[in-house]
N, C-alpha and C positions, 0 to 999 in steps of 0.2 A: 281095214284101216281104222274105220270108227270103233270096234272094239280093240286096238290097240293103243288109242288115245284116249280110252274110259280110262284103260289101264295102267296108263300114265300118272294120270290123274290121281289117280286113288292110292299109288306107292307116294307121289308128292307130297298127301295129304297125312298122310301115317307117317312120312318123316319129319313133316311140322308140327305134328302132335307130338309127335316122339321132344324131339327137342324143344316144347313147351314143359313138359316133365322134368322134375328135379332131378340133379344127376345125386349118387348115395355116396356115400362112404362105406368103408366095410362096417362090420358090425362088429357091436360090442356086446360081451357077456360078463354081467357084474356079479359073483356069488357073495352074500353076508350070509354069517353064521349068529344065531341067535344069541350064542356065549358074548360075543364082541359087542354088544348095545350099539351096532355101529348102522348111522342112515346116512343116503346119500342123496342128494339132492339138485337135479338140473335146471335149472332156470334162464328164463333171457336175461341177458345184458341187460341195465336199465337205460332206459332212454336211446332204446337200437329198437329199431322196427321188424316186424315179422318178417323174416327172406330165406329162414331154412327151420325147418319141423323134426319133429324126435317120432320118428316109426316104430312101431311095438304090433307087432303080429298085424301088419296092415291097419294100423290105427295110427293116427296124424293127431300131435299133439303139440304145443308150445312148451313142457315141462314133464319131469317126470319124477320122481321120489321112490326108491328103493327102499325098503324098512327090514329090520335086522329078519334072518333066516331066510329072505325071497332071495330068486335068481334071475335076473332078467336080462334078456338079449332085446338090443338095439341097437340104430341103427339113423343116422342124417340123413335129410332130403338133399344137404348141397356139401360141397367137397372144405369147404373152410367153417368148422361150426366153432372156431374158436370166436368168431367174429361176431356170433349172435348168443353164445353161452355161457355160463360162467357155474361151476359146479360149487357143493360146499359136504364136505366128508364130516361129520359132527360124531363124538364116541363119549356117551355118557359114563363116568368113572364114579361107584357110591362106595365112601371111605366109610362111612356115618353104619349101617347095616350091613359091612360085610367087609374083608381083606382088602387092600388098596393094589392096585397091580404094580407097586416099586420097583424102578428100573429104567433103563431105556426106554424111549418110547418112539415105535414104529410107524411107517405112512403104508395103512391097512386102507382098504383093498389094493390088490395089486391091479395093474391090468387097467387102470384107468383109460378113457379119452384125454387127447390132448386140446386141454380147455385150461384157463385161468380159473385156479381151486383155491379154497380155505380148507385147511384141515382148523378142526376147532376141537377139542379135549376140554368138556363140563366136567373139574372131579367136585364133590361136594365132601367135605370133611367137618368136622368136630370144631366149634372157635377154642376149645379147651388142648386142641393141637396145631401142629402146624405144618405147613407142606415148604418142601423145598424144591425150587428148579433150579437145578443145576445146568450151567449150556455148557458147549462143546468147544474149544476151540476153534475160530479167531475169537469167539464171547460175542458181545453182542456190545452195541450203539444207540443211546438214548437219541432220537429226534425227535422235533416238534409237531403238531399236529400239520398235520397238510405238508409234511413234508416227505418227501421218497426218497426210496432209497436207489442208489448207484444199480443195482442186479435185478430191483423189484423184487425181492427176496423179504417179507419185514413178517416181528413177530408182536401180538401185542397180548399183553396183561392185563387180567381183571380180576380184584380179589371180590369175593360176597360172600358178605357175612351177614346173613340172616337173609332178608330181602335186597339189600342194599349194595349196591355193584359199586365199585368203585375203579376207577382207569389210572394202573399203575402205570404204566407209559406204552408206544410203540417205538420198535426197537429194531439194528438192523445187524445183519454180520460183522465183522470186524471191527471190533472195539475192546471194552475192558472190564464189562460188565458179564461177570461169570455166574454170581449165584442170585435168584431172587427168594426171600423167605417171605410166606406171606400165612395171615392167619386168618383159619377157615378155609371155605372153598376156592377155587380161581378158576377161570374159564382164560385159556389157553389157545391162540389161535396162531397160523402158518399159512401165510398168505402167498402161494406160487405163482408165476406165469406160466401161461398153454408151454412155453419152447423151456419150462425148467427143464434140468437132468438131476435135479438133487431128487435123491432116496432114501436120505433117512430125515430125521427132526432136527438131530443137532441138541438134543435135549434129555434130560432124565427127570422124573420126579422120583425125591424122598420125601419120609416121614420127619417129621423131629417137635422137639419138645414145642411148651405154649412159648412165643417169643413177646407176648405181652402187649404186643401194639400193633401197627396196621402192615408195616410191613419192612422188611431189610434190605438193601441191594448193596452187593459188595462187589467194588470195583478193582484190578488189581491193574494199579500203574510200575511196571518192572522197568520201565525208560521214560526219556524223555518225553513225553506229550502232554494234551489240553484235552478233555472232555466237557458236555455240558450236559447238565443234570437237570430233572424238570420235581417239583414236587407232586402229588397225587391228582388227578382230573385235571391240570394244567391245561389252559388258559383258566381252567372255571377253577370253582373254589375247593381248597381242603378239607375235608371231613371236619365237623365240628367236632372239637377238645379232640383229636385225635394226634398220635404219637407215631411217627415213622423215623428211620435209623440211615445212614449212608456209612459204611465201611469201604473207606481206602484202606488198602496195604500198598505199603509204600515200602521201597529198600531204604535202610538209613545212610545210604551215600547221596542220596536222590532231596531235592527240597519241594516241597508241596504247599501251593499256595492257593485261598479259596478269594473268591469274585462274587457278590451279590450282581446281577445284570439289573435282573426284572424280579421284581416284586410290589407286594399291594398286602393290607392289611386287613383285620376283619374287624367290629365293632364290638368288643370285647362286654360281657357282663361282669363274668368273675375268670381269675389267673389272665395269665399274659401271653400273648407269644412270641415264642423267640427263641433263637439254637443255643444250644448245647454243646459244647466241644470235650473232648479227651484227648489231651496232646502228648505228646510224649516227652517226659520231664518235668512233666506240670507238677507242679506240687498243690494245686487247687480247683484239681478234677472233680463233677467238670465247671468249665470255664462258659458263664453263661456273656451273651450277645443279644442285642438288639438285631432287628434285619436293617434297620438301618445304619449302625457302625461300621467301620471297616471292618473286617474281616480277618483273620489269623493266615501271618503267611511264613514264608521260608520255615516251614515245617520237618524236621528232618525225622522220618520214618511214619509210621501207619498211624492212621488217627481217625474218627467217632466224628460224625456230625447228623445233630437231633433238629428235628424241628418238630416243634409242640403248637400245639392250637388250642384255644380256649373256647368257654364256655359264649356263647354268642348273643348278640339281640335277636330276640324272637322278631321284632316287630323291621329292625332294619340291619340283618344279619352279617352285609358286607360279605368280601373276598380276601380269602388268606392264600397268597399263590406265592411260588419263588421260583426260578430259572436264575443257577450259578453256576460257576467256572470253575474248576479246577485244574491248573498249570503246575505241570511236575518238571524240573528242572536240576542239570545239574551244579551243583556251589560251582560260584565265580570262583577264577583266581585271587581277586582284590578282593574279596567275600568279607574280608574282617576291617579293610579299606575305608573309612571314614573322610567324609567333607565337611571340614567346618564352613557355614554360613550366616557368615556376622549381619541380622541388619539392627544391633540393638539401637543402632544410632539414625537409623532413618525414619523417617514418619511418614505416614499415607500411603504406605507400600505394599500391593503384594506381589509375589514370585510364585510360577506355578510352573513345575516341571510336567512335560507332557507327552505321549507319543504324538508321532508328527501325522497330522494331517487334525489334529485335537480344536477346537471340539465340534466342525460340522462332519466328521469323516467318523466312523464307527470303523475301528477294525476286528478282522474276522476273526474268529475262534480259532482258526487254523493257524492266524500267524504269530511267528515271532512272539513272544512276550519279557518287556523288557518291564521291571520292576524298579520302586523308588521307593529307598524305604528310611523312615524316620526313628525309628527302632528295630532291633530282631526281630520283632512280631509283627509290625505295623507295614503294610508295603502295598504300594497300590500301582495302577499305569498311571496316574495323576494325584503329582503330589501338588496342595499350597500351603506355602510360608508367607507369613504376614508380618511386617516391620514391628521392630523394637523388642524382637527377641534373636538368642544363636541359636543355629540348629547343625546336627551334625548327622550326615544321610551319608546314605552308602545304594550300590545299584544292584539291581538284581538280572545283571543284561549281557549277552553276548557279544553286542554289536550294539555301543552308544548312540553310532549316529542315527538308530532309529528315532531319539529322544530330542525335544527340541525345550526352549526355556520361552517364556513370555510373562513379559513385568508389567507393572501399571502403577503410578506414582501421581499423586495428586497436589496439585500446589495451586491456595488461592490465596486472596486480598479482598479485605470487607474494607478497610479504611486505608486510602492512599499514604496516608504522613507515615504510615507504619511499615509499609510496604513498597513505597517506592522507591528508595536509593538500594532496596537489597538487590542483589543481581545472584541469579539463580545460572548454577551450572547443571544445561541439559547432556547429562553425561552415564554411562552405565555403569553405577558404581564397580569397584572391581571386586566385591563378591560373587557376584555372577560371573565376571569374567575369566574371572580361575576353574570356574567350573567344568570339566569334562565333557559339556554339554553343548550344542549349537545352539548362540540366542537365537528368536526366530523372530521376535518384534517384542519392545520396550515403546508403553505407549504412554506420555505426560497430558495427563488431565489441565489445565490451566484455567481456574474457574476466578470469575469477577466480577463485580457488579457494572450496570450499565453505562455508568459515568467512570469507569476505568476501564484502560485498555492496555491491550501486551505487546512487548516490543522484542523481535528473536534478534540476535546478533551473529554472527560468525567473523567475527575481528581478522582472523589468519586467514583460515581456509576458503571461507566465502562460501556461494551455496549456485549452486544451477541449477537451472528448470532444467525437468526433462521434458522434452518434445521428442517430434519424431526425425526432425531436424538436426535434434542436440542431445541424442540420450547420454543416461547415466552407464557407465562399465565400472563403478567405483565398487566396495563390497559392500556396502548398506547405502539407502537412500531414507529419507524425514517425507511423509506423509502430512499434510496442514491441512487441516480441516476447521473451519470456524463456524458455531454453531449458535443459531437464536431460536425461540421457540416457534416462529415463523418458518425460516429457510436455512438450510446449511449450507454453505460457500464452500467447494474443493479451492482450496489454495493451489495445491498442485504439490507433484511430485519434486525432490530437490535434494540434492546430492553433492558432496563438497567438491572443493575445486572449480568454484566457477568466478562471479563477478557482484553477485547479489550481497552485498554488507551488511542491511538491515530490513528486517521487514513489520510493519506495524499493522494490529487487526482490533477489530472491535470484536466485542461478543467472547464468551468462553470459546478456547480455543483446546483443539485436539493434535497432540504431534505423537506419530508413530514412526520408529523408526524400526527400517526392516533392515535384516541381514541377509546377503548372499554367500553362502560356502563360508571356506574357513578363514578367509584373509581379514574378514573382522578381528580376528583374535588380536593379530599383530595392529591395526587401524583402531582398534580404540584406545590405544594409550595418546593417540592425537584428537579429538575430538573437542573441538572449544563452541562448540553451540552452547548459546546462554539467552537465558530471557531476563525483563522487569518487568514492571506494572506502570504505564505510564498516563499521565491524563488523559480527557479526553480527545479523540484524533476527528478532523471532517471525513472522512474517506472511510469507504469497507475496509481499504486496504491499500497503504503503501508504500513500496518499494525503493529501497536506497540502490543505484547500485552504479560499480567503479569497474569501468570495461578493461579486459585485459589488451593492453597493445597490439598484440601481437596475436588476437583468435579476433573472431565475427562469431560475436553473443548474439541468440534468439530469444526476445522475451514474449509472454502470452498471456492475453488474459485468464482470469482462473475460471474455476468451476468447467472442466473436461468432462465428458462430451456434453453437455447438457447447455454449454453457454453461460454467460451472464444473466444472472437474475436481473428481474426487472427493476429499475431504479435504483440499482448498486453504481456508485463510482469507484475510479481504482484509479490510482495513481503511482509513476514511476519519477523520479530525480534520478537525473543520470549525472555523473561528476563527469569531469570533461578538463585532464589536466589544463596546465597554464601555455605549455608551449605543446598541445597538440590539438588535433581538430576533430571534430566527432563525425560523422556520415550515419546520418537516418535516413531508414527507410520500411515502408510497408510490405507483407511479403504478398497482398491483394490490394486489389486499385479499389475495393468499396468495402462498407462493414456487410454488406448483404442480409442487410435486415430491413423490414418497412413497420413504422411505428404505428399501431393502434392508438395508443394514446403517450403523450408527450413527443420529446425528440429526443435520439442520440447525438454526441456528440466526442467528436476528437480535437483535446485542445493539447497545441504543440507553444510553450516559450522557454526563452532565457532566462534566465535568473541575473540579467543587470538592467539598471537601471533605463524605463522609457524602451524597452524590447516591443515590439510587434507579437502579437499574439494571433497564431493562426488554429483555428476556428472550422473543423468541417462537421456537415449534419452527415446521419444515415442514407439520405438522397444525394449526396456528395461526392466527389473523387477523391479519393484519400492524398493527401501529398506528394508530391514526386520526391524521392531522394534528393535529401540537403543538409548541407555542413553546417555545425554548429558549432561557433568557438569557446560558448560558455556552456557552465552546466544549464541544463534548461532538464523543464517539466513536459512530460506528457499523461495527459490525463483520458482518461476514457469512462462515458457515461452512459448509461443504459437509460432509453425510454422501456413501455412495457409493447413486446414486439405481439406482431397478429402470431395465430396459432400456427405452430410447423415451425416457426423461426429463430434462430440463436443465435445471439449474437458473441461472436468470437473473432478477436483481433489480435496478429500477430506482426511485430515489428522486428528489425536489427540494427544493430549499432556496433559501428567499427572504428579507430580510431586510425588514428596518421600524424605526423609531423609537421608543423605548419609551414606550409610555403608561402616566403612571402614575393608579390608580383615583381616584375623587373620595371614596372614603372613608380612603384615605391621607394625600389632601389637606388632609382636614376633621380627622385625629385629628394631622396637624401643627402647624398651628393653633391649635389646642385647647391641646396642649401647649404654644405658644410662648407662649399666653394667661397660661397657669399662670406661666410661668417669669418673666413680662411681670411680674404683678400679687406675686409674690413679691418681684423686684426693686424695685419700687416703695414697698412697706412697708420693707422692709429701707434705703432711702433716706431715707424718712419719721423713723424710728428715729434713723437718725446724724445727722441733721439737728434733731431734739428733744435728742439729748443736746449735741450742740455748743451750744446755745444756754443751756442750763441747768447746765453745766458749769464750774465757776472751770479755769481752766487754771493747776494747780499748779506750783509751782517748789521743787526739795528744794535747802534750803543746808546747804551742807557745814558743821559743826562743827569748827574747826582741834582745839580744846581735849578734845576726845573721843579716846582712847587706838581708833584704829581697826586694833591690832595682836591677832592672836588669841594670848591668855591662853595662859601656860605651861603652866597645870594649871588642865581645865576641872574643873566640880562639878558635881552635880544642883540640880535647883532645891529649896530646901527649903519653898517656900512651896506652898499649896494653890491651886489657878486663882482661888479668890475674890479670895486676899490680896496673890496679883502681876500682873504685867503681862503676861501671857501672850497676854493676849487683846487686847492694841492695837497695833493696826497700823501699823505702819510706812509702808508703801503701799498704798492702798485701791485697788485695780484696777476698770478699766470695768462687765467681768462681776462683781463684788459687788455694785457699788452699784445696777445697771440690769438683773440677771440676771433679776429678776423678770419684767421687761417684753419681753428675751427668751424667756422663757417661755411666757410668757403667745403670742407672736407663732408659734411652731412645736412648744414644748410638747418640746425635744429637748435644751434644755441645761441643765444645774444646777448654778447657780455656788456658786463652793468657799466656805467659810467656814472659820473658828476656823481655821485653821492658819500659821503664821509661820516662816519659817525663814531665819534671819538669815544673810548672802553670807560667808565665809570662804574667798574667794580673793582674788587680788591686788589692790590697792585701787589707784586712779589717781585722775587731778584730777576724772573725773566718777563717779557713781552708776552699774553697767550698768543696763542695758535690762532690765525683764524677759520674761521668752520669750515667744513667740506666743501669744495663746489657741489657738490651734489644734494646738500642742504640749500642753496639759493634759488630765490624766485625772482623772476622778472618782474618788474614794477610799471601795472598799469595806472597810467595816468588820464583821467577823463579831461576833457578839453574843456569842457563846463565847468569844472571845478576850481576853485584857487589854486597858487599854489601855497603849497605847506610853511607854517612858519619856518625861519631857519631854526638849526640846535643849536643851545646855547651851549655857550663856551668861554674858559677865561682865560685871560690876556696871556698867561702865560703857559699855554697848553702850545708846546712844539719839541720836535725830535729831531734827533741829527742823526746822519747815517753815515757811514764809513763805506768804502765801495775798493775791490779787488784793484790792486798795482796794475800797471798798465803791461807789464809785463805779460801777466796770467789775460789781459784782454787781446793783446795780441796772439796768443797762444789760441785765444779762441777763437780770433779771426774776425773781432767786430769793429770794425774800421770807424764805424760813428764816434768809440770813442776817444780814439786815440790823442786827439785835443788835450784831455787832461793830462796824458803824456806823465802819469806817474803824482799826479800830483792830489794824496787823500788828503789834504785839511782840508779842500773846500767841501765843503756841504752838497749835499744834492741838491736842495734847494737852491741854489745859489748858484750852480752850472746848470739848472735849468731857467733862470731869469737871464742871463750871461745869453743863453742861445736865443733866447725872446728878443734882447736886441738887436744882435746880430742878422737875426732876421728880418 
């Protein structure tokens, strides 16, 4: 038993050793032939750790190097050496002392492990000739340093000449670059992964003449597409004074247009630099450019592009680098299609056509390129036109609406008398508006000095906030911004069709107007937004505005989401027709702020006379909803709040019909009852005395001296013994004063007094004056009485008085005594009754 449990033990122990041991791979056996200059080379990964070893006759090693004519079998410690290896096939080519191997070129040794390889091809040639590599079909694809390729497939180029290497680019399959000519030697390299299956290069090297400069790459664009091209050692600098070449072939049904992206200059001693072109048709080949100009576009067929470099400072040499575009395209249909764009007549203006997303969005290489072009030659993704010239562009785009438009127009005032009755239409003119193009925002500068300020209108349409309460669905909306060197105030978003009339702002102000889709097109032939320049206003900012009957307006204070700045006021005037009534209200019961320092406030009045003005702080309850039947002010004040807090107040206002109460109704009524039933009496009244009234007729006296006496006298008689007391004219009020009286108890007709007329006398008697000209005559008890008026002897009048016939008709029985009889005198039939008496 004990010797079966050693036994145990020790198979145990040999199958834990066992499987401590690395497990192998098969083995490889690599032949080089001396002819081929060809070594190979296994190395670790960099930056992988030691976890599988390279076996060679029981020898353990991290690396191994085959050299031309050896044959070597090996062999992995672990089953995945692609994980820990990375090989490099190097085959030295000398053109310089001997035949050049022209032709095809092979991936020599066969038989390899499956590892991530460089094949790398050193030929060294003559600078007095020149080598060519030709690639294979798809060609090949310029990218950028650190960039990869889709298959991990990529090739890269180095020409040297002499000592000096230089990095024509790395490159990947599929593209349009076919041949590369380069002068002197090039070191040629084919970068695989462990799981490629490709077996050949894809590649040939020929001979060919000297080509005179650093190097050629000919690209052939047969369709539609966009490549991008780097110049030499890209990102770093181009060879000093050196000369490299770019060959497009192009079909001449095809248009080709070049793109500076990225470039940098160098610090030039002597010549310049700058490309080169040969266009086709040119009659001024070549056609030299700046790297800063635009660039030569809608090019129809093959065409030469140079870039040159000059002689450099020694001491601060600078970078000469370029990365550009080329977009092959085929002619629009409206290709010969011109836009006239009148702004000879505008000032402060510019227009810039652009693709859309321009300019914090870069678009890709890959997409779409739509063209704007100011001549045949001239044509960029972003074009600008500047006021007080025409221009006439045409597109170079499949599909417009990639394209959008964005204006900017400046309007200011240094001196009020000069500028303030003009009234400015905030309008887009209809140059832009004809154009094929979507606006995408038209933004009015409005600049002023401190002691002026701007005043916006919307006469028709009016303007509404948008909230979240009230948005805009209109197809453009006005952006307000007001700006001081301190702080910038959001006015707010605003949009027509609302209730807003006017709005008044201090400081330069900013209005942007955006567009949604295409119903602007047909929407801007209505747009009446207009500014002026008006004195100066108390307020940040305020708001006229006339509520529609018939919706519930939201208004807000501005500056979204951040709140009212600190000690800004803001003011609204609400109109508030004649016959309807307004209903305010908060849409929160506090402003929800606490003051650091000062106080807020919300003040609410009327605009008539001796109104109540209500008054709340930031510690307050906001107002409960209340009718207002004038227009009235609400104003809102900022203290400066503690940190974290903002303060933002939002109100509504709706309007209504005035109802008036039924006990208004009842106590008018009432009153007109009164005034009814007064009227009525007061009718009753004229109507009694007309019928019991003789209607008098006073005959003139020829034989009565009606001249006033030379020298008046006093009376010497006592009121008993003269005539003092008879009347000449008995008036309405004597005779019926009583029953006046008696009816309102307010008048008290005059008596005893006479006073005979001593102005000019004519064919009739006047008139005498209104009753409602007379006053009552108070008499103090303390005082005298009055002298009498004097009067002469011959001052009397005789009256004639209606047949008795016409008194009986009228039914006054007191007089029937005279029974018809007019010569006596009234006088006379009233002393006659004194006896009788």
């Amino acid at each position: 038993m004990a010797g079966g449990r050693a036994l145990a033990a020790l198979l145990a122990a040999l199958l834990a050793a066992s499987a401590q041991l690395p497990r192998r791979q098969g083995s490889f056996t690599i032949p080089l032939r001396a002819v081929d200059n060809v070594t190979v080379t296994i190395k670790l990964r960099p930056g992988v750790s030691l976890g599988c070893q390279i076996s060679v006759k029981n020898t353990f090693s991290s690396g191994l190097r085959i050299r031309p004519g050896e044959t070597v079998t090996f062999t992995f410690t672990c089953s995945t050496p692609e994980k820990y290896f990375i090989m490099e096939i190097q085959k030295n080519i000398d053109c310089v002392s001997g035949p050049c191997p022209f032709g095809d070129v092979h991936l020599y040794p066969p038989g390899l492990p499956r590892l991530n390889r460089t094949f790398i091809w050193d030929v060294k040639a003559s600078t007095k000739a020149g080598l060519e590599l030709k690639f294979a079909t798809p060609w090949l694809r310029q990218i950028q340093p650190g960039e990869s390729c889709p298959d991990l497939v990529s090739y890269n180029i180095n020409s040297c000449i002499d000592i000096a290497t230089v990095n024509i680019g790395t490159f990947c399959r599929n593209g349009s670059v076919s041949r590369v000519k380069l002068l002197g030697g090039v070191v040629m390299s084919l970068h695989l992964p462990w799981n490629s299956a490709l077996t050949t290069s894809g590649f040939s090297i020929a001979n060919r003449s000297s080509i005179k400069r650093l190097c050629i790459i000919e690209s052939i664009l047969n369709r539609e597409s966009s490549i991008t091209l780097m110049s030499p050692n890209y990102p770093l600098g181009f060879p000093e004074d050196e000369l490299m070449t770019w060959q497009f072939v192009v079909p001449s049904n095809l248009r080709a247009s070049v793109f500076f992206h990225n470039y940098s200059l160098s610090n030039c001693e002597r010549k310049e630099e700058r490309v080169e072109y040969y266009l086709p048709g040119s009659v001024s080949n070549p056609e030299v450019f700046k790297l800063s100009d635009s660039q030569p576009a809608n090019i129809a067929g093959s065409f030469n592009l140079s870039l040159q470099g000059c002689d450099q400072d020694a001491q601060n040499p600078g970078i000469l680098r370029l990365l550009f575009q080329v977009v092959v395209q085929h002619p629009q249909i409206d290709e010969n299609v011109t836009h006239l764009v009148d702004l000879s007549k505008e000032r402060n203006m510019t227009v810039t056509i652009h693709f859309e997303g321009w300019p914090s969005r870069v678009p890709l290489m890959s997409e779409p390129m739509c063209l704007i072009c100011k001549d045949p030659r001239t044509c960029d993704r972003v074009l600008t036109l500047v006021s007080g010239a025409i221009y006439k562009i045409s597109f170079l785009c499949k599909d417009l609406s990639h394209l959008r438009i964005t204006a900017e127009k400046g309007i200011s005032c240094v001196d009020l008398r000069w500028c303030q009755k003009k009234i400015h239409a905030l309008s887009v003119p209809k140059a832009i508006t004809q154009l094929p193009v979507l606006l995408h925002k038209f933004i009015w500068k409005l600049i002023a000095p401190e002691v002026i300020n701007v005043e916006i209108t919307s006469p028709s349409l009016k303007l509404q906030q948008h909230l979240p309460d009230q948005r805009c669905n209109t197809s453009y909306s006005y952006s307000i911004v007001s700006a001081t060197p301190e702080v910038d105030l959001n006015v707010g978003i605003f949009c027509p069709g609302g209730a807003i009339e006017k709005i008044q702002l201090r400081n330069n102000i900013t209005i942007s107007l955006k567009t949604f889709g295409k119903g602007f097109f047909n929407d801007s032939n209505h747009q009446d937004l207009k500014m002026s320049f008006v004195p100066h206003i108390k307020d940040e900012c305020t708001f006229t505005v006339s509520p529609d009957p018939k919706a519930k307006i939201y208004l807000q204070s501005p500056n979204l989401p951040y709140g009212l700045p600190p000690y800004v006021s803001i003011s609204w005037y609400v109109i508030v027709p004649s016959k309807q009534v307004a209903r305010l209200g908060f849409s929160k019961d506090r402003m929800g702020i606490t003051c650091e320092t000062g106080r807020a406030y919300v003040n609410i009045k009327e605009q008539t006379p001796r109104a109540e003005e209500t008054v709340r702080r930031e510690d307050e309850l906001l107002p409960e909803p209340r009718n207002m039947h004038h227009d009235f002010w609400v104003n809102i004040s900022n203290c400066k709040p503690v940190d974290g807090m903002q303060l933002t107040v939002q109100f509504w206002v709706t309007l209504a019909e005035k109802q008036i109460d039924l006990a208004v109704i009842l106590a008018v009524l009432a009153g007109a009852g009164v005034l009814a039933a007064i009227g009525l009496t007061v009718c009753c009244v004229k109507k009694k005395k007309k019928k019991s009234q003789n209607a008098m007729v006073g005959v003139y006296n020829a034989n009565v001296n009606t001249q006033m006496p030379g020298k008046q006298r006093l009376f010497k008689k006592d009121r008993k013994n003269n005539d003092s007391h008879v009347y000449a004219v008995i008036d309405d009020a004597m005779v019926y004063g009583h029953l006046l009286k008696e009816s309102n108890g307010s008048v008290n007709p005059e008596v005893d007094v006479y006073r005979p007329f001593d102005g000019p006398m004519g064919s009739l008697p006047p008139s005498p004056p209104p009753f409602s000209f007379r006053k009552d005559i108070k008499r103090s008890p303390s005082t005298e009485e009055p002298l009498p008026l004097a009067e002469t002897d011959q001052d009397s009048y005789t009256f004639a008085h209606q047949k008795s016939g016409e008194l009986e008709d009228n039914g006054d029985n007191t007089n029937e005594k005279n029974n018809g009889d007019t010569s006596t005198s009234f006088l006379e039939d009233k002393e006659q009754e004194g006896l009788e008496e």
